[in-house]
LOTI-980822 format. One record per residue: residue number from 1; x, y negated, z of N, C-alpha, C in turn; residue in one letter. Coordinates in Angstrom, 1 decimal, padded with zeros to 4 digits. Each point is the difference from the previous one (the first is absolute). Layout:
# LOTI-980822
<titor n="NUM" n_u="X" n_v="Y" n_w="Z" ca_u="X" ca_v="Y" ca_w="Z" c_u="X" c_v="Y" c_w="Z" res="A"/>
...
***
This chain:
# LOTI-980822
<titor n="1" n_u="068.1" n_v="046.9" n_w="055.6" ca_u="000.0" ca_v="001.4" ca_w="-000.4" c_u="-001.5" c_v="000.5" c_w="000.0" res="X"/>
<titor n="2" n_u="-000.9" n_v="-000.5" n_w="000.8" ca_u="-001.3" ca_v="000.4" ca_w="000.0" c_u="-000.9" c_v="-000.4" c_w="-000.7" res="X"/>
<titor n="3" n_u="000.4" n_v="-001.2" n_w="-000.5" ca_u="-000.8" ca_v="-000.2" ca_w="-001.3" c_u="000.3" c_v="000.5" c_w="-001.3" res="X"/>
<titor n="4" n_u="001.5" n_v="000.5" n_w="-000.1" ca_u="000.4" ca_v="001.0" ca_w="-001.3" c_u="-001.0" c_v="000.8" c_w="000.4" res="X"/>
<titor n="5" n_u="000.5" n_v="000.8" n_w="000.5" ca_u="-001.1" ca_v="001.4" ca_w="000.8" c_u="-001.4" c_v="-000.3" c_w="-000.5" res="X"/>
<titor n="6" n_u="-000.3" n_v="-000.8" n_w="000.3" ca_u="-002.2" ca_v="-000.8" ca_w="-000.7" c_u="000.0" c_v="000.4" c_w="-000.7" res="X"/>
<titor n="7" n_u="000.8" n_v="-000.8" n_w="-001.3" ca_u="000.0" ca_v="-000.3" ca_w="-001.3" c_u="000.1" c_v="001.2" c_w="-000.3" res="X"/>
<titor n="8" n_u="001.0" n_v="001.2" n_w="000.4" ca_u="000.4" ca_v="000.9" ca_w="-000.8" c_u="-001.1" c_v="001.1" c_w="000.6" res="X"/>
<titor n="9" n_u="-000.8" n_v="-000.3" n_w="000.9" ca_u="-000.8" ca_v="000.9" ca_w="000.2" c_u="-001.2" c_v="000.0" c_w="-001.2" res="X"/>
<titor n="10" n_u="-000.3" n_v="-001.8" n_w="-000.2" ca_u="-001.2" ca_v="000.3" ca_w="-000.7" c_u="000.4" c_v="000.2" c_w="-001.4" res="X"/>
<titor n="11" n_u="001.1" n_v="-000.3" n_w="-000.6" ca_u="000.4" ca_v="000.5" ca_w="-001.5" c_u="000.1" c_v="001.7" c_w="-000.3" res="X"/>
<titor n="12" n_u="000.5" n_v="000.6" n_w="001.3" ca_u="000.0" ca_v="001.5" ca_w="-000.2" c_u="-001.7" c_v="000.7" c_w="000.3" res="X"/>
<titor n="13" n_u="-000.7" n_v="-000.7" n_w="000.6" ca_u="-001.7" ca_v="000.6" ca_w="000.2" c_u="-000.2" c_v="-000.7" c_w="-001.7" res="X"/>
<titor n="14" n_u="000.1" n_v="-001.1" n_w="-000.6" ca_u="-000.6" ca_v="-000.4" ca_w="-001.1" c_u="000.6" c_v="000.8" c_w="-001.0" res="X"/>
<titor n="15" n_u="001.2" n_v="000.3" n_w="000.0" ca_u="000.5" ca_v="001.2" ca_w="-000.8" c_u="-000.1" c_v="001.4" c_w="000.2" res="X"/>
<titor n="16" n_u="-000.9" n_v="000.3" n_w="001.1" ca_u="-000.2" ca_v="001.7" ca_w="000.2" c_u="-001.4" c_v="000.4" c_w="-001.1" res="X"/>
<titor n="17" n_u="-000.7" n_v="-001.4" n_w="-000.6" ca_u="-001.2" ca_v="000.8" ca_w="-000.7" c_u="001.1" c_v="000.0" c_w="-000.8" res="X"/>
<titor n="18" n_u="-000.7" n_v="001.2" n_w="-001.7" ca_u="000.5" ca_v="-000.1" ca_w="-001.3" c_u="-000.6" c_v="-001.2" c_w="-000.4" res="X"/>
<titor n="19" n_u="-001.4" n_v="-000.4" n_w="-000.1" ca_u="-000.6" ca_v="-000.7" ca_w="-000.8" c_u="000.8" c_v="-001.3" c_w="000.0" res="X"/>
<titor n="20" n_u="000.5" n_v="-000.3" n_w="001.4" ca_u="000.5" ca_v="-001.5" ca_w="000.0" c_u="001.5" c_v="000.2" c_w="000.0" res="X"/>
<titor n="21" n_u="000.5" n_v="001.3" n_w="000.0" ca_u="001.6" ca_v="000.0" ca_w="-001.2" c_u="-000.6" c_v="-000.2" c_w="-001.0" res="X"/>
<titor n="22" n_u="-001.0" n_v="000.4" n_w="-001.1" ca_u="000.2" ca_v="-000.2" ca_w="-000.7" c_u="-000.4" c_v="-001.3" c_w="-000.7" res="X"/>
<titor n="23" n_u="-000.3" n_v="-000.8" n_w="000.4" ca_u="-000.8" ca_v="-001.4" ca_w="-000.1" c_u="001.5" c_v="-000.7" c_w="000.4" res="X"/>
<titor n="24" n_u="000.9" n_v="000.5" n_w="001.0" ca_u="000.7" ca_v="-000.6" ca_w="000.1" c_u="001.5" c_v="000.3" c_w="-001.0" res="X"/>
<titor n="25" n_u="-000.1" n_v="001.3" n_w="-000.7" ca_u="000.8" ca_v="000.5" ca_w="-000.9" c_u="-000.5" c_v="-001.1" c_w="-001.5" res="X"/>
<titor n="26" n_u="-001.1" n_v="-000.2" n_w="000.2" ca_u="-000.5" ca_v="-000.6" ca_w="-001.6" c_u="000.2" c_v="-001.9" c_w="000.3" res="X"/>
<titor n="27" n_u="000.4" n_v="-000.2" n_w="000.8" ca_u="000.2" ca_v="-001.6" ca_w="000.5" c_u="001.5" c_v="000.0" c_w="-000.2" res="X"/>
<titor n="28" n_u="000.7" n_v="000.9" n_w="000.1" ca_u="001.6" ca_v="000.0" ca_w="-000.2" c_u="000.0" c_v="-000.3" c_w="-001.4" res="X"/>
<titor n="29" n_u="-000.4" n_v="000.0" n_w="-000.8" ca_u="-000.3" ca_v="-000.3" ca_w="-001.8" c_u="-000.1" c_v="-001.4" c_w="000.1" res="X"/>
<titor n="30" n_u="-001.0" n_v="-000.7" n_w="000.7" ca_u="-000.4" ca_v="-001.2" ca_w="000.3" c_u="-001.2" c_v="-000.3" c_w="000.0" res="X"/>
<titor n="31" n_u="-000.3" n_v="-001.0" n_w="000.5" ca_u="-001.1" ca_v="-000.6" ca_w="000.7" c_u="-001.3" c_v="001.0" c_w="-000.8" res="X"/>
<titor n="32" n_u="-001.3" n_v="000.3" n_w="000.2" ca_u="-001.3" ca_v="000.2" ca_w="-000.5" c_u="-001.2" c_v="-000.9" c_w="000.8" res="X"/>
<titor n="33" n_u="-001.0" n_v="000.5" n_w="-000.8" ca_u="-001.3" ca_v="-000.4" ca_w="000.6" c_u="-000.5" c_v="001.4" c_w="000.6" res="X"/>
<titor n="34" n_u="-000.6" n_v="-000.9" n_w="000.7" ca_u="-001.1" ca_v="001.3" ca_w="001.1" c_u="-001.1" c_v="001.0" c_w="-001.0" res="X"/>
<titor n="35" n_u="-000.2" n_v="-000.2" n_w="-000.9" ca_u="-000.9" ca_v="000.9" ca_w="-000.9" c_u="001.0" c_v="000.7" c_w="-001.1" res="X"/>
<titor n="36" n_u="001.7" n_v="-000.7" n_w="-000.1" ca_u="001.2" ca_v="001.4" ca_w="-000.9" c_u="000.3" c_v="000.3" c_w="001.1" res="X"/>
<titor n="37" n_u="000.1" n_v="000.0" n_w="001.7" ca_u="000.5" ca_v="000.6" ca_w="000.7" c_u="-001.1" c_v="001.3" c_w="000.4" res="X"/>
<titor n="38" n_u="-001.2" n_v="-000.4" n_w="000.0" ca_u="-001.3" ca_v="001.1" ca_w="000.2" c_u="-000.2" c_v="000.9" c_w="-000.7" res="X"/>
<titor n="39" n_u="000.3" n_v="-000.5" n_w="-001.9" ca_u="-000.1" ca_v="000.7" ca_w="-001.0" c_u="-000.3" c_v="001.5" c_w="-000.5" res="X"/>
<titor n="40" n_u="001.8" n_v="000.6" n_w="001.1" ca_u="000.5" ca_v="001.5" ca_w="000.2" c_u="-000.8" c_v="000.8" c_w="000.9" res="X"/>
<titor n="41" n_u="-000.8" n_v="-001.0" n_w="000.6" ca_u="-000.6" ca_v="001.0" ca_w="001.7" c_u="-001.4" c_v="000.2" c_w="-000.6" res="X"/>
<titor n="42" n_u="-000.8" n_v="001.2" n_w="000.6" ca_u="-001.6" ca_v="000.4" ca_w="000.0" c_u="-000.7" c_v="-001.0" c_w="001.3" res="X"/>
<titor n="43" n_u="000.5" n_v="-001.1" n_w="000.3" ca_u="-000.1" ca_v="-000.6" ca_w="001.7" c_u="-001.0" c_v="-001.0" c_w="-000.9" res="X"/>
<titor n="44" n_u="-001.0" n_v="-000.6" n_w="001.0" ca_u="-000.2" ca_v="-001.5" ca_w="-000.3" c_u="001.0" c_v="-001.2" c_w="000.1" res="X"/>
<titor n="45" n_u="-000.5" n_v="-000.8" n_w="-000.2" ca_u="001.1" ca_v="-001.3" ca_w="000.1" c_u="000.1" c_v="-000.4" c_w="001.5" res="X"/>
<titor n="46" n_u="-001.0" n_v="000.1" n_w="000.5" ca_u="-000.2" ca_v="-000.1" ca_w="001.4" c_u="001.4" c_v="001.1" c_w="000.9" res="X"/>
<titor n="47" n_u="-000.3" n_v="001.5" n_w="-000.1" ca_u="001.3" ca_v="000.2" ca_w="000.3" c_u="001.3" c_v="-000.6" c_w="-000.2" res="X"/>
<titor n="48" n_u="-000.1" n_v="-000.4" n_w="-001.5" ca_u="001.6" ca_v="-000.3" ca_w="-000.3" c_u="000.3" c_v="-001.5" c_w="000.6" res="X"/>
<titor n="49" n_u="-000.9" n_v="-000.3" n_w="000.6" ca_u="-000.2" ca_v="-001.6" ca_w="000.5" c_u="000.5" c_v="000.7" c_w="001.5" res="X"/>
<titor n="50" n_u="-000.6" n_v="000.9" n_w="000.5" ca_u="000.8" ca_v="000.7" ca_w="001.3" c_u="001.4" c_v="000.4" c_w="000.3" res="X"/>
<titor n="51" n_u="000.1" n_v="000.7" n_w="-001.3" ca_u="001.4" ca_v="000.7" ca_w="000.2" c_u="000.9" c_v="-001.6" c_w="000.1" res="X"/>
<titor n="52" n_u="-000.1" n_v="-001.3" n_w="-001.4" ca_u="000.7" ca_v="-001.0" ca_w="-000.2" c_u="000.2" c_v="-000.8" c_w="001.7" res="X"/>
<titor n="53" n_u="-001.1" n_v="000.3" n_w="000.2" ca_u="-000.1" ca_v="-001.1" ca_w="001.5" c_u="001.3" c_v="000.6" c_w="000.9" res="X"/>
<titor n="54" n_u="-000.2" n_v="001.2" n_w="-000.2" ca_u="001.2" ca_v="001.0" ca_w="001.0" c_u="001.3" c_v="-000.5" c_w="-000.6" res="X"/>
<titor n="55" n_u="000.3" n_v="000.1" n_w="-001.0" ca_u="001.2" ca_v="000.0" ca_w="-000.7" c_u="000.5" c_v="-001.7" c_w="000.5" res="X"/>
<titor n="56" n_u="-001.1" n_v="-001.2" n_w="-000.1" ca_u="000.1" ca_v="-000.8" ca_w="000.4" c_u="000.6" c_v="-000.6" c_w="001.7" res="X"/>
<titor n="57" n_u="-001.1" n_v="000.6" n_w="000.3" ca_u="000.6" ca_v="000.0" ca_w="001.5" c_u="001.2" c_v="000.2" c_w="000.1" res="X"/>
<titor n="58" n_u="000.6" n_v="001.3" n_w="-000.6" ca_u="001.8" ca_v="000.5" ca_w="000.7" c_u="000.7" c_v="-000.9" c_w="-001.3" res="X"/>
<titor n="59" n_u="-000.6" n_v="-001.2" n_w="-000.2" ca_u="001.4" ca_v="-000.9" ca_w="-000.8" c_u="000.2" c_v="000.9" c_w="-001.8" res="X"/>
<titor n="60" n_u="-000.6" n_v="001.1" n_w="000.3" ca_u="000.6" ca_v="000.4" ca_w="-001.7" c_u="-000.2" c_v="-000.1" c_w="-001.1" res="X"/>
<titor n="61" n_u="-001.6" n_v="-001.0" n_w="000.4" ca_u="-000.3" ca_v="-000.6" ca_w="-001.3" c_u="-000.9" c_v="-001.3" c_w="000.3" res="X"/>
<titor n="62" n_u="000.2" n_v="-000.8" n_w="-001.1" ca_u="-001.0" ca_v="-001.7" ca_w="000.2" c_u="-000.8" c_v="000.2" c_w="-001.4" res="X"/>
<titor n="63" n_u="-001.0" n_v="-000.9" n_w="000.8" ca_u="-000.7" ca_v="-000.3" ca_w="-001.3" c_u="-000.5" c_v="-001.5" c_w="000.0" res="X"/>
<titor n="64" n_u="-000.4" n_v="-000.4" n_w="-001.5" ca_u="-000.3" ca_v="-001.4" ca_w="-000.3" c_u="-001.5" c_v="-000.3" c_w="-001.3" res="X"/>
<titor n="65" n_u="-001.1" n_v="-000.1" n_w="001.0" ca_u="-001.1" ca_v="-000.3" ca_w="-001.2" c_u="000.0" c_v="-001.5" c_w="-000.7" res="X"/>
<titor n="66" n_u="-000.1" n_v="000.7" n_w="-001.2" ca_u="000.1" ca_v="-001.2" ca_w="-000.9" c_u="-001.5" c_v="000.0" c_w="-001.0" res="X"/>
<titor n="67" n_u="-001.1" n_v="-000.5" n_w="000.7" ca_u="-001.3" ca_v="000.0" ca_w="-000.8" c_u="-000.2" c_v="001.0" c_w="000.4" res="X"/>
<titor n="68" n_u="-000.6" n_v="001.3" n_w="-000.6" ca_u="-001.0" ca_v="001.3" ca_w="000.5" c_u="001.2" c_v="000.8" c_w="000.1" res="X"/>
<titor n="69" n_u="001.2" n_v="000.0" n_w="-000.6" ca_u="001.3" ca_v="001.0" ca_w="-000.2" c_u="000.3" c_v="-000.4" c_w="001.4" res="X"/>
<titor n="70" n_u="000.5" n_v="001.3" n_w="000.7" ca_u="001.0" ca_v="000.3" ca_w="001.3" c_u="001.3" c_v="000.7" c_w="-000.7" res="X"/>
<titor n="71" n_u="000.9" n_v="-000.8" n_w="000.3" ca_u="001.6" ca_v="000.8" ca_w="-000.7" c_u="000.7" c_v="-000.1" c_w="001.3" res="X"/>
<titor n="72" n_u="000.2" n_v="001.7" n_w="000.0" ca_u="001.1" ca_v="000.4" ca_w="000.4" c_u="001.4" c_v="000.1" c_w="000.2" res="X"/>
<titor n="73" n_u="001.0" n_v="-000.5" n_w="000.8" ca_u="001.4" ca_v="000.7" ca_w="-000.4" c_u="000.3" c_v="000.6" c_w="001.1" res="X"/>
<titor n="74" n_u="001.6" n_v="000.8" n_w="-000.3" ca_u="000.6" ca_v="000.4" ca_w="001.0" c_u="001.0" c_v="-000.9" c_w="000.7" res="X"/>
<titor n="75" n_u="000.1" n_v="000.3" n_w="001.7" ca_u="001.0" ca_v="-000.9" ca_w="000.5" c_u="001.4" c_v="000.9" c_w="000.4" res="X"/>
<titor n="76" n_u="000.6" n_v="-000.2" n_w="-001.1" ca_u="001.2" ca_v="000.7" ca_w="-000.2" c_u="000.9" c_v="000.1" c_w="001.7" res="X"/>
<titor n="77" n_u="-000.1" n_v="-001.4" n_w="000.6" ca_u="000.7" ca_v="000.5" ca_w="001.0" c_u="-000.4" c_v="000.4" c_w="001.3" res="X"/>
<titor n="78" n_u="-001.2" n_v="000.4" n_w="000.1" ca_u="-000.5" ca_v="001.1" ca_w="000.7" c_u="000.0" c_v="001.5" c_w="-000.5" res="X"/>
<titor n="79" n_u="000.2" n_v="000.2" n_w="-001.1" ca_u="000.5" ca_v="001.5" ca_w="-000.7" c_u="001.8" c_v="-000.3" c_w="000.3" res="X"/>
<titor n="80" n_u="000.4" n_v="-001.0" n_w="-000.1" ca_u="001.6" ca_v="000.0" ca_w="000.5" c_u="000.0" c_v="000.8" c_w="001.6" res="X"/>
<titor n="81" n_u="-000.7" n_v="-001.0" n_w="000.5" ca_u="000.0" ca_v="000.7" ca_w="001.6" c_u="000.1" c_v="001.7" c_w="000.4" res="X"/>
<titor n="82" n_u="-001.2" n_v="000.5" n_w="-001.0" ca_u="-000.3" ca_v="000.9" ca_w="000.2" c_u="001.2" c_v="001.3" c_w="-000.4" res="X"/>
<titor n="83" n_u="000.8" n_v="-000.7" n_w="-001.2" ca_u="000.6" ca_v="000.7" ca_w="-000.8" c_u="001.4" c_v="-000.5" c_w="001.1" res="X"/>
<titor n="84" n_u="000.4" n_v="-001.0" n_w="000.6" ca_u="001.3" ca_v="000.0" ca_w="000.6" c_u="-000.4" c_v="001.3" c_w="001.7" res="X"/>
<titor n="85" n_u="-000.7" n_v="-000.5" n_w="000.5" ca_u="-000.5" ca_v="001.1" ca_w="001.0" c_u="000.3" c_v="001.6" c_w="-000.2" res="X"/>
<titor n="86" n_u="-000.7" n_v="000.3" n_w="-001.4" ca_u="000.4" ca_v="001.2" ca_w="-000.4" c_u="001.5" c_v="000.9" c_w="000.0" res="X"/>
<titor n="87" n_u="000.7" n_v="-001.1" n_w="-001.2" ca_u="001.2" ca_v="-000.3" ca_w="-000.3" c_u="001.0" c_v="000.5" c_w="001.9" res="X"/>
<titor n="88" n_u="000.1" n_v="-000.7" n_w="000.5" ca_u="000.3" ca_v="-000.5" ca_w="001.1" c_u="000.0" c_v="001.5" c_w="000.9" res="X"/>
<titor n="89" n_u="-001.4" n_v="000.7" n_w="-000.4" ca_u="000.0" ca_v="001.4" ca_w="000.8" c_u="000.5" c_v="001.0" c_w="-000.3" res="X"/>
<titor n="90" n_u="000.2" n_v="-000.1" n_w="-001.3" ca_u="000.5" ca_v="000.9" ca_w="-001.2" c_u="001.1" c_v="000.0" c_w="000.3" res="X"/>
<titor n="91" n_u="001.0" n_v="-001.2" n_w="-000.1" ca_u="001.5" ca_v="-000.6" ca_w="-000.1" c_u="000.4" c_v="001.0" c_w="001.3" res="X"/>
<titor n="92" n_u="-000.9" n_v="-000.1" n_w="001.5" ca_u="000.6" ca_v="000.5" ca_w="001.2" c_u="-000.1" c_v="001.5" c_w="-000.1" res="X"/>
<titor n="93" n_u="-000.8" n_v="000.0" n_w="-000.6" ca_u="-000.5" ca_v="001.7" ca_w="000.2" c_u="000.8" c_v="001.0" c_w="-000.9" res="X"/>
<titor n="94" n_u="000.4" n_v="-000.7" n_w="-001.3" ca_u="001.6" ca_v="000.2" ca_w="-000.5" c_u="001.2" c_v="000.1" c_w="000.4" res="X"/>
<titor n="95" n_u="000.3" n_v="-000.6" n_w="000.9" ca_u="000.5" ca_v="-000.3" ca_w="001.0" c_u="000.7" c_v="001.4" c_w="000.7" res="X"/>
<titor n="96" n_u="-001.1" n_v="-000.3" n_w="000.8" ca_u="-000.5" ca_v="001.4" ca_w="000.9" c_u="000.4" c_v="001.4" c_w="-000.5" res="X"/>
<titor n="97" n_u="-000.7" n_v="000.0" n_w="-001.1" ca_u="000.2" ca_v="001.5" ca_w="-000.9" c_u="001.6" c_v="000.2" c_w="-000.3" res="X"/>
<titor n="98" n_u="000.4" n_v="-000.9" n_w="-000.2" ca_u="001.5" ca_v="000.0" ca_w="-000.6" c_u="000.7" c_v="000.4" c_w="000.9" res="X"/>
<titor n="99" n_u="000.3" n_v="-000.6" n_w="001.4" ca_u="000.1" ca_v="000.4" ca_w="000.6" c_u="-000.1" c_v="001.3" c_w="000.8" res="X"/>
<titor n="100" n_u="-001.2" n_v="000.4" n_w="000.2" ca_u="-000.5" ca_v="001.3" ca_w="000.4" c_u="000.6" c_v="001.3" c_w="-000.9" res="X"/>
<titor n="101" n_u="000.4" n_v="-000.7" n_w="-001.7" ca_u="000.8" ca_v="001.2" ca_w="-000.9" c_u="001.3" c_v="000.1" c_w="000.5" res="X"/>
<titor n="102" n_u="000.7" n_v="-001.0" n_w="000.8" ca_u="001.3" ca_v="000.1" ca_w="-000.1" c_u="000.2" c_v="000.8" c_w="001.7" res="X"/>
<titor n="103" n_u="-001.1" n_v="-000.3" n_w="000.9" ca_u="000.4" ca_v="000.7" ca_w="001.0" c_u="-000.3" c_v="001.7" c_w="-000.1" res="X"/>
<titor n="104" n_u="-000.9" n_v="000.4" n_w="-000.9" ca_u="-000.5" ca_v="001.2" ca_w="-000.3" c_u="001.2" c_v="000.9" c_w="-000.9" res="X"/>
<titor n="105" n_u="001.0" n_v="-001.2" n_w="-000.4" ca_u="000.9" ca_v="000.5" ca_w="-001.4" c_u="001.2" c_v="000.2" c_w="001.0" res="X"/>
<titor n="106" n_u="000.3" n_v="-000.4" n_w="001.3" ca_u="000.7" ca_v="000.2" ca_w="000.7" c_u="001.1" c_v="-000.6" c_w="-000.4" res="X"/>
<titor n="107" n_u="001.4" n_v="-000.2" n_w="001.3" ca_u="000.9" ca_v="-000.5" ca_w="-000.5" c_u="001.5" c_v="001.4" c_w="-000.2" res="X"/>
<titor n="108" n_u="-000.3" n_v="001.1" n_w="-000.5" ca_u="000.1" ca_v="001.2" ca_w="-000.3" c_u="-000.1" c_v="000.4" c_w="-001.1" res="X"/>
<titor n="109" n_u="-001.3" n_v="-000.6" n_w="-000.8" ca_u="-000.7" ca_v="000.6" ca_w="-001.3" c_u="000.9" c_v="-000.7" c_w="-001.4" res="X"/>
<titor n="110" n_u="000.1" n_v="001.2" n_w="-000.8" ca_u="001.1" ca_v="000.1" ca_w="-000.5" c_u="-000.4" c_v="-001.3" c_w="-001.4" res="X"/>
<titor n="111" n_u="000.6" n_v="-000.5" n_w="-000.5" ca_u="-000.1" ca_v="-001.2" ca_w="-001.1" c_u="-000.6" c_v="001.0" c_w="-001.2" res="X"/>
<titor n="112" n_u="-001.1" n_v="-001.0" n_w="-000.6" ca_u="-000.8" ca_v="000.4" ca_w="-000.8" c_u="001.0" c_v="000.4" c_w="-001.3" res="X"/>
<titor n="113" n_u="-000.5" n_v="000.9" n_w="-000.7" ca_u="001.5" ca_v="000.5" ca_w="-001.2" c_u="-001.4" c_v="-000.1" c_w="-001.1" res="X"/>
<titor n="114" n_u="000.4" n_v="000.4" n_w="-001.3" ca_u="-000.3" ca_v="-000.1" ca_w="-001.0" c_u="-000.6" c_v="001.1" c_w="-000.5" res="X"/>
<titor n="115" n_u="-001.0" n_v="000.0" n_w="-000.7" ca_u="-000.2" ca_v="001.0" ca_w="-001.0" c_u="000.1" c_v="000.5" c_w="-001.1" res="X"/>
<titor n="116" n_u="-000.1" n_v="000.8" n_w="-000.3" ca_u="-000.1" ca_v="000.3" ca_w="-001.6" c_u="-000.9" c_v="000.0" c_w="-000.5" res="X"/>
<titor n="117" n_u="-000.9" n_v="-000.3" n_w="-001.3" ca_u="-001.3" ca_v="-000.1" ca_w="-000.2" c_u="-000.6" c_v="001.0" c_w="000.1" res="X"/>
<titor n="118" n_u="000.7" n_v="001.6" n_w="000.5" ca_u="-001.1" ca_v="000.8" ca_w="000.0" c_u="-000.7" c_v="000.2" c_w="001.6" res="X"/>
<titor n="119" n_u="001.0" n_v="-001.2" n_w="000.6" ca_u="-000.1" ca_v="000.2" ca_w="001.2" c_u="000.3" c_v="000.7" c_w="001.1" res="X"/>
<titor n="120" n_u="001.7" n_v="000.8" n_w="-001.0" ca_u="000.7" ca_v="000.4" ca_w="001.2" c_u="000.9" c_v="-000.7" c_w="000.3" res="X"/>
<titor n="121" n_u="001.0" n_v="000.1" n_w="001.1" ca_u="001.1" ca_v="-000.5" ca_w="000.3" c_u="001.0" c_v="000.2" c_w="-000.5" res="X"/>
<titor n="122" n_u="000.8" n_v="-001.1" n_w="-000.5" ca_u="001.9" ca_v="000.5" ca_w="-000.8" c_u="000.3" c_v="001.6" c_w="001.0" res="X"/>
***
């Protein structure tokens, strides 16, 4: 469990900039090079060589030089991780709420009836 916890630490710090959502939003299309990934930014390449290193580290993206080109992709299942974790908090926390409506709705409260479109009651 503590190395989930790692992992999902460094994928949510490498997803808290925008710049490296969005480097990582434009890799969901597929693979680029480091100069169509730079393209969109006012940064040097040097930055985007920073932000990539980050994204690298937390698993959510590889790269592969081939001659002077560095190509990028995304590693889909470290965005699974991140996306089942989510999923997972969401599912409970729905949960919860649902619950919390039915104790607030009491077991008293009268069954929901119908409207009329003007919005009164029969």
């Amino acid at each position: 469990m503590l190395k989930y916890s790692e992992d999902l630490d460094r994928a949510f710090l490498a997803l808290a900039d925008p710049t490296r959502r969005a480097i990582v939003e434009r890799l969901t299309r597929g693979p680029a090079s480091v100069s169509d990934l730079a393209a969109p930014f006012a940064f040097t390449l040097a930055a985007i060589m920073q932000h990539l290193k980050v994204l690298e580290q937390a698993g959510l993206v590889s790269s592969e030089k081939q001659g002077r080109v560095r190509t990028c992709s995304i590693e889909s299942e470290a965005l699974r991780s991140v996306e089942d974790w989510i999923s997972e908090r969401r599912t409970t926390w729905e949960h919860r709420l649902d619950r919390l409506g039915l104790l607030l709705d009491g077991p008293d409260s009268p069954a929901p009836s119908s409207t009329s479109p003007t919005g009164d009651r029969p």
